[in-house]
Structure formats: C-alpha cells, structure tokens
N, C-alpha and C positions, 0 to 999 in steps of 0.2 A: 825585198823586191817590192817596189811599188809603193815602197816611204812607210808598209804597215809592219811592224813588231811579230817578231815571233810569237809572243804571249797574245797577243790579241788575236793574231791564224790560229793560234792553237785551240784557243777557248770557244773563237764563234765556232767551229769545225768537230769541235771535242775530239782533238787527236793529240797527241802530246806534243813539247817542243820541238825535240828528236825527229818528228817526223816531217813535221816543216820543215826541218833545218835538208834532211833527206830530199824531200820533195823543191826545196829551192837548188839545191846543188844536182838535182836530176835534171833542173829544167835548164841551168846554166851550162850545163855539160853538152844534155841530147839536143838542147833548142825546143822542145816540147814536150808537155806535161806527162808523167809516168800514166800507161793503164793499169786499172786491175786487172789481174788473171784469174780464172776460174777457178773456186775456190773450192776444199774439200779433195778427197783422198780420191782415186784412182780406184774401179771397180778392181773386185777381186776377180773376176772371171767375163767373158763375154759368152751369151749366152744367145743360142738358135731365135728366132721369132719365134718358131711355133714351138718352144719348151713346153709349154701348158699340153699339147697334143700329145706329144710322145711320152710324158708322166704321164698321161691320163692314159695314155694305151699303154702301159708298163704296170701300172695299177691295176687294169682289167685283165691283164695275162694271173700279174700274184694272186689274183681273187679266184681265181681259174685251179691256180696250181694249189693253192691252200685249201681247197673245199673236196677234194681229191680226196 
C-alpha cells in the first residue's frame, strides 16, 4: 500500500510483518483502517456506588455482635 514494504511498516511501527500484512487486508476489505478495542479482561462483578457504606455499616454491626 503506498509503494512502502512490509518490512519497513513493520520496523518504523515495531509490530511484526503479520500484522501489516492483517492491517493492509483490513483496510482493503473494510475501506478503513482497523480500531483498537479496549483492552483487558472484563470485571469480575459490578459493584453498588456506595459499596464502601454498606461494608462499613456491616463492619460496625460485627464489632457490635463480637464484643457481646
């Protein structure tokens, strides 16, 4: 694409051939250039706002029933 080598995208870019070779057959294909997606795994749980409140009021009952 553009008269320039695979080895020479891959080096200035530091990604490998393979992935130029992906990215020019992305851009051939869709008409325009791949985005990245967000990267990283998927929370394990969604959690309240006010979490921190209700541990902390869950905490002050245990202290409550433990000194009993």
């Amino acid at each position: 694409m553009h008269g320039l080598s695979t080895a020479f995208v891959a080096k200035e870019f530091k990604i490998s051939h393979r992935r130029v070779q992906e990215v020019v057959q992305y851009t051939r294909k869709k008409g325009c250039v791949p985005t990245l997606q967000k990267g990283g795994r998927h929370p394990y749980a969604q959690y309240p706002k006010d979490i921190w409140k209700i541990v902390a009021k869950a905490a002050k009952r245990l202290m409550h029933v433990q000194h009993r």
